[in-house]
C-alpha positions as CSV (number, residue, x, y, z in Angstrom):
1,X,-10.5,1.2,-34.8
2,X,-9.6,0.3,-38.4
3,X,-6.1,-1.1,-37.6
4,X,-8.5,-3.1,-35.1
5,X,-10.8,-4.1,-37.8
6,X,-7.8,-5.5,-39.9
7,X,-6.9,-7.9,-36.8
8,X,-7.8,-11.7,-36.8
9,X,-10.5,-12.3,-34.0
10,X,-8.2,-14.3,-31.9
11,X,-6.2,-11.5,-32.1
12,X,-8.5,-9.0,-31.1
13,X,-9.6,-11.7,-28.1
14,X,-6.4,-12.2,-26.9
15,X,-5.3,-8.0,-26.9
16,X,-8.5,-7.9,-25.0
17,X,-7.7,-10.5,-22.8
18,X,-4.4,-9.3,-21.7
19,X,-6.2,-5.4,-21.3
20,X,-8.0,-7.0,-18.4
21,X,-5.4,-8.7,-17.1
22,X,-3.1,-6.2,-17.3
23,X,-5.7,-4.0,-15.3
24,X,-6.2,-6.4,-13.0
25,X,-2.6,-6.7,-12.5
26,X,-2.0,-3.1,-12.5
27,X,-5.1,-3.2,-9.6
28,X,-3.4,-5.8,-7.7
29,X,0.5,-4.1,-7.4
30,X,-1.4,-0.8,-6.5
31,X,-3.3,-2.3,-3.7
32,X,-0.5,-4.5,-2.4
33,X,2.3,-1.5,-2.6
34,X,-0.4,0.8,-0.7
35,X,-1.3,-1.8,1.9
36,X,2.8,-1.9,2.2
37,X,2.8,2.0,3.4
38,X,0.0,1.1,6.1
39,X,1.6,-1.9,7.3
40,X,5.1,0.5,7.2
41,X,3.3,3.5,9.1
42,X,1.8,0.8,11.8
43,X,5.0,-1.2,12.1
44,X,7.0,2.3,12.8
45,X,4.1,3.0,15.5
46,X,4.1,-0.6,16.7
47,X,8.1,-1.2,16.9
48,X,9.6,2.4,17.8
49,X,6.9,4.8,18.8
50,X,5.5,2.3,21.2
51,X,8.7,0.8,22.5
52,X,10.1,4.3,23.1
53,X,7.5,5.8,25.0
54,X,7.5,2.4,27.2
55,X,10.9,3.0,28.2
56,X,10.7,6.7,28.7
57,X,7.7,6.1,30.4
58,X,9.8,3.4,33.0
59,X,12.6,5.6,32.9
60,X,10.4,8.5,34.4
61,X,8.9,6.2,37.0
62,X,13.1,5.1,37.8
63,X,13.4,9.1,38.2
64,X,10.9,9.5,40.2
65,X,12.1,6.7,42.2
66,X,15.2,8.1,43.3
67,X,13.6,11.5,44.1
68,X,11.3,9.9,46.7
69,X,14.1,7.8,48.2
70,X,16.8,11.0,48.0
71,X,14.1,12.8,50.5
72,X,13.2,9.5,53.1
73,X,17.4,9.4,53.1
74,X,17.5,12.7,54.1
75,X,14.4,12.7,56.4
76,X,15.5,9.4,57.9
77,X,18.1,9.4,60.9
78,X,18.8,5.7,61.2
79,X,21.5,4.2,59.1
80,X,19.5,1.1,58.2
81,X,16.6,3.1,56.6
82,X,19.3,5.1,55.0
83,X,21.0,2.6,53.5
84,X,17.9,0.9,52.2
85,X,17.0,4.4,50.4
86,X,20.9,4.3,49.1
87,X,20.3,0.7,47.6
88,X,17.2,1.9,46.4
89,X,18.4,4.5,44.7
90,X,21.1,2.3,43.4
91,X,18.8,0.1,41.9
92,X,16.7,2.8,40.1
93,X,20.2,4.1,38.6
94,X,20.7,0.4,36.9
95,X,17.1,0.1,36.1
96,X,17.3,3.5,34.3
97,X,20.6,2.8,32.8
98,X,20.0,-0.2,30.9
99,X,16.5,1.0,29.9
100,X,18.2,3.9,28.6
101,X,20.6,1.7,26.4
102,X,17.5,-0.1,24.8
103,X,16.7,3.7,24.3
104,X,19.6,4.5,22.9
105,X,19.3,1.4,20.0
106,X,16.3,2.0,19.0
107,X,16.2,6.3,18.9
108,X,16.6,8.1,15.4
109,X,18.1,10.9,14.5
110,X,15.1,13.4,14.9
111,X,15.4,12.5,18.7
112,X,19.7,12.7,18.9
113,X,18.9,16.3,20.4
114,X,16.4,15.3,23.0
115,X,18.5,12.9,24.4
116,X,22.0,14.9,25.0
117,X,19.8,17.2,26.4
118,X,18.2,14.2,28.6
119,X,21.5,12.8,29.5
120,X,23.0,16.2,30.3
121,X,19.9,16.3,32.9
122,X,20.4,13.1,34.3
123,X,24.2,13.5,35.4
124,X,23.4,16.9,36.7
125,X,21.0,15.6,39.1
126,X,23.4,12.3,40.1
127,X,26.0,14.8,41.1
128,X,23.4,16.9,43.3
129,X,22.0,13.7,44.7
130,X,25.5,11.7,45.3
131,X,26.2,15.1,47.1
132,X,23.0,15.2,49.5
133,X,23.5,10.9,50.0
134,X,27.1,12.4,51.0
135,X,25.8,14.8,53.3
136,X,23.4,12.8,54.9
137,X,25.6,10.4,55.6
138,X,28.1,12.5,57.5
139,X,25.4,13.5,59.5
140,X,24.4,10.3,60.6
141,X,28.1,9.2,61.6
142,X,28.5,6.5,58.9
143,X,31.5,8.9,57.5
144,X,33.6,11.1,58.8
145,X,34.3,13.2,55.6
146,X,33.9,16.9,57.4
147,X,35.3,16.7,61.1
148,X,34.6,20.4,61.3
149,X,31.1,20.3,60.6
150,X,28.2,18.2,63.3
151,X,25.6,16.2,62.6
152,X,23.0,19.0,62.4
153,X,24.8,21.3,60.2
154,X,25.6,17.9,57.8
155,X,21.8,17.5,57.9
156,X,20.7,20.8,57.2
157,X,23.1,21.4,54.4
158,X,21.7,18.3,52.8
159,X,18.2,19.6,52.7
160,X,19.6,22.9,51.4
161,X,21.2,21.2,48.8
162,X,18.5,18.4,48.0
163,X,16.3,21.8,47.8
164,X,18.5,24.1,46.3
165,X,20.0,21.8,43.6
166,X,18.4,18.7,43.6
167,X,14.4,19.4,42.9
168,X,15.7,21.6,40.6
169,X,17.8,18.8,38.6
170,X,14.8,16.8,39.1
171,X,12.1,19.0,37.7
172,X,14.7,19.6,34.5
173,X,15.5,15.8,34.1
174,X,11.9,15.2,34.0
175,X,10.6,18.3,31.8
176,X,13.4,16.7,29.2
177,X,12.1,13.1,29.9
178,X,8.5,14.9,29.4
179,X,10.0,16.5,26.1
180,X,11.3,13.1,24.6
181,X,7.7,11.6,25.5
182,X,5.8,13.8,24.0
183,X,8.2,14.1,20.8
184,X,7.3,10.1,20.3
185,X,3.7,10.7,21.0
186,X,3.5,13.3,18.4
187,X,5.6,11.1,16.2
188,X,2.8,8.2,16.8
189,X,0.1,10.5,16.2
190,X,1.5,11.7,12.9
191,X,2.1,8.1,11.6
192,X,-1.7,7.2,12.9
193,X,-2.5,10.3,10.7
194,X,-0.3,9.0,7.7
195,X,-1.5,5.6,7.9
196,X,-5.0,6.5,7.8
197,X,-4.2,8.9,4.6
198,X,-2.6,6.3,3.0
199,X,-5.8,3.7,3.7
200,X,-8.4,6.8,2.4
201,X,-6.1,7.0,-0.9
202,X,-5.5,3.2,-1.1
203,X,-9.7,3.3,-1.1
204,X,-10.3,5.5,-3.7
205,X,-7.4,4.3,-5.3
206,X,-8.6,1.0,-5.4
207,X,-12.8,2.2,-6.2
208,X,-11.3,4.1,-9.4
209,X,-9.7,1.5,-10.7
210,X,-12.1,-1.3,-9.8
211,X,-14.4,1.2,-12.1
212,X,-12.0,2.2,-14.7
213,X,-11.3,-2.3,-15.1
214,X,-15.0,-2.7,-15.0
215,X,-15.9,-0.2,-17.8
216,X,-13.1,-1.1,-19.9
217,X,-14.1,-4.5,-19.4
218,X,-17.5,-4.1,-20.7
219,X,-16.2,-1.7,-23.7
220,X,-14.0,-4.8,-24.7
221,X,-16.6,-7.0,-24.2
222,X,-19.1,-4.7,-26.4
223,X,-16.5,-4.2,-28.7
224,X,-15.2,-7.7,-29.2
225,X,-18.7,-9.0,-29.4
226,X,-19.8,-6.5,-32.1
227,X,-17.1,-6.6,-34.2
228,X,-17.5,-10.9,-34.5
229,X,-21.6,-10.7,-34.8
230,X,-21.8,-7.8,-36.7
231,X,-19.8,-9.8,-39.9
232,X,-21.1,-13.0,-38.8
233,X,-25.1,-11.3,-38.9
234,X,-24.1,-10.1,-42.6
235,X,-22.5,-13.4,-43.7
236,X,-25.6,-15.3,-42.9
237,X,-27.6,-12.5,-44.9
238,X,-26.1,-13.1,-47.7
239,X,-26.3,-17.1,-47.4
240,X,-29.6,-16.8,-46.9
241,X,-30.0,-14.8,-49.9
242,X,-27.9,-17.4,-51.9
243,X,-30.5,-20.2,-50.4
244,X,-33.7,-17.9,-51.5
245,X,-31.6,-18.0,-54.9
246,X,-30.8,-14.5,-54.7
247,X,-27.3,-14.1,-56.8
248,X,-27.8,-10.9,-58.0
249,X,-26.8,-9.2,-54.3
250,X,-23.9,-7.1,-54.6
251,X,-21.0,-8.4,-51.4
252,X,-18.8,-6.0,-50.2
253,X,-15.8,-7.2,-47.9
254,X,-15.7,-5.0,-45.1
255,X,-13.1,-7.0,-42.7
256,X,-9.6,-8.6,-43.0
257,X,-10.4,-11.4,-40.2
258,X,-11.5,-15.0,-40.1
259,X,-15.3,-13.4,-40.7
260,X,-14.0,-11.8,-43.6
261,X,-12.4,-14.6,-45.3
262,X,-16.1,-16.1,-44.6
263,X,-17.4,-13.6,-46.7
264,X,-15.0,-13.4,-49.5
265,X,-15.7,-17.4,-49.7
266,X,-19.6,-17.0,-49.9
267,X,-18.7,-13.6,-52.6
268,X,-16.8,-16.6,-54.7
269,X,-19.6,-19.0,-53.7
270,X,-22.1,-16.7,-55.7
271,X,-20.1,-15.9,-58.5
272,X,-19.6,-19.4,-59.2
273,X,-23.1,-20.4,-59.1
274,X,-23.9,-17.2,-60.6
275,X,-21.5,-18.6,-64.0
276,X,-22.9,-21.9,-63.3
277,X,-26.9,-20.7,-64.0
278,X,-25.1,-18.7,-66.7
279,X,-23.8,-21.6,-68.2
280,X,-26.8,-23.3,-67.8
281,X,-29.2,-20.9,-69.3
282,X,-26.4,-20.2,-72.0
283,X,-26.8,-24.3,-72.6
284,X,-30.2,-24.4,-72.6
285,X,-30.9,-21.5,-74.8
286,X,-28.5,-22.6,-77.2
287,X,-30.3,-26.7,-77.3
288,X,-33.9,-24.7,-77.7
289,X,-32.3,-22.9,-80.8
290,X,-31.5,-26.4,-82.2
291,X,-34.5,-27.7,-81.4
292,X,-35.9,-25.0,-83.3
293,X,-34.1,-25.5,-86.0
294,X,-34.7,-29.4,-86.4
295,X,-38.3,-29.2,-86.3
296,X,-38.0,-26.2,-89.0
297,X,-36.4,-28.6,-90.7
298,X,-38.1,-31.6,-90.0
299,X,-41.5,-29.3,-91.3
300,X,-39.6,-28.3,-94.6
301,X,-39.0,-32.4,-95.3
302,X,-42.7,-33.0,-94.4
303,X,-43.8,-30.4,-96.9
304,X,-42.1,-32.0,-99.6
């Protein structure tokens, strides 16, 4: 407080000033850096948890696709319905295949596992099912790829192997499309978690400081104020003592500022009038001793 003290006020004003500022400031970069995080966590949620579990999501439903029109081709005995499953099941391959490469852009490292594994599911069950499509179509005379075997036994091996290999390709290909969903949702969910964190801490972040500014505000304030009335209040004492002719008061300079050059000028104020009545008194005593001394002498002439 002394090295204070010794400061001109519009020095003090201006350090006090730029405290509030600077908390203000301070304030502002903490609340824009933590409403960064949030907009981070949402954007993460927004443009990759969201966009992933949309395609998986599609590429489940292309999955599921081909499983329905793998059976109806091998249920189905004409070669028309066949080969309207067969396109079908084309189509859900390209579908799955180019959602899959929008996967693939957009996946991060955490997830590199899941997907092998997903891949590794989906060409085991394209090799069961371009087996069964093969099978079925033997049997239904479109190709003659197994002259020793008839239609029926064509047919029934198809089921066997559309039971035997391809459910169980199936059910795997979608337990690891089921893996990679839930992976993103618990991804999602953590960010949700994260984001609201980051809000509760941007809050009381925010509340402390808006406190903290506000009291130091008012301590400056206080501060400021007292340390300018305070010498201004004893300044005018002592002027008003010098108007009630008062110029015996002792003045003591208690301040280096612009109120204590005021009070060093009202100190030399008082010493000056203080030699001036001096002066005065010293005059006028020193005329009433020569007064006194012409009349003495003015008697001694009469009495002569």
């Amino acid at each position: 407080m002394t090295m204070f003290a010794k400061m001109k006020v519009r020095t003090r004003l201006g350090l006090g000033f730029a405290a509030v500022i600077g908390l203000l400031l301070t304030l502002t970069l903490l609340s824009f850096t933590r409403m960064t995080a949030i907009r981070d966590n949402l954007d993460e949620i927004a443009e990759h948890h969201m966009v992933v579990i949309g395609n998986v999501s599609e590429m489940r439903e292309a999955v599921q696709t081909i499983a329905i029109s793998v059976r109806n081709h091998v249920l189905l005995a004409d070669a028309d319905g066949m080969a309207a499953e067969t396109k079908r099941i084309d189509a859900a391959r390209a579908y799955y295949a180019e959602t899959e490469k929008n996967l693939m852009t957009i996946a991060g490292e955490a997830d590199s596992g899941l997907l092998l594994k997903l891949e590794q599911t989906r060409v085991a069950d394209q090799n069961a099912v371009d087996k069964v499509l093969q099978l079925a179509a033997s049997s239904s005379g479109e190709t003659v790829q197994s002259p020793q075997k008839n239609a029926i036994d064509n047919k029934v091996e198809a089921i066997n192997v559309l039971l035997a290999e391809v459910q169980p390709a199936q059910t795997e290909w979608l337990r690891s499309l089921n893996a990679v969903l839930s992976a993103q949702e618990k991804q999602a969910e953590d960010a949700v978690v994260e984001a609201h964190a980051t809000y509760a801490n941007a809050r009381l972040l925010v509340i402390s400081m808006s406190a903290a500014a506000l009291l130091l505000g008012i301590f400056i304030a206080w501060y400021l104020t007292r340390s300018v009335v305070i010498p201004l209040h004893a300044a005018q004492g002592i002027a008003q003592r010098i108007a009630e002719r008062d110029l015996t008061q002792s003045i003591e300079i208690r301040t280096h500022d612009e109120t204590g050059d005021l009070t060093q000028a009202l100190k030399i104020m008082k010493e000056n009038l203080a030699s001036i009545v001096n002066e005065v008194r010293t005059g006028t005593e020193s005329i009433n001793t020569a007064a006194q001394e012409i009349a003495a002498g003015v008697g001694d002439l009469s009495s002569r």
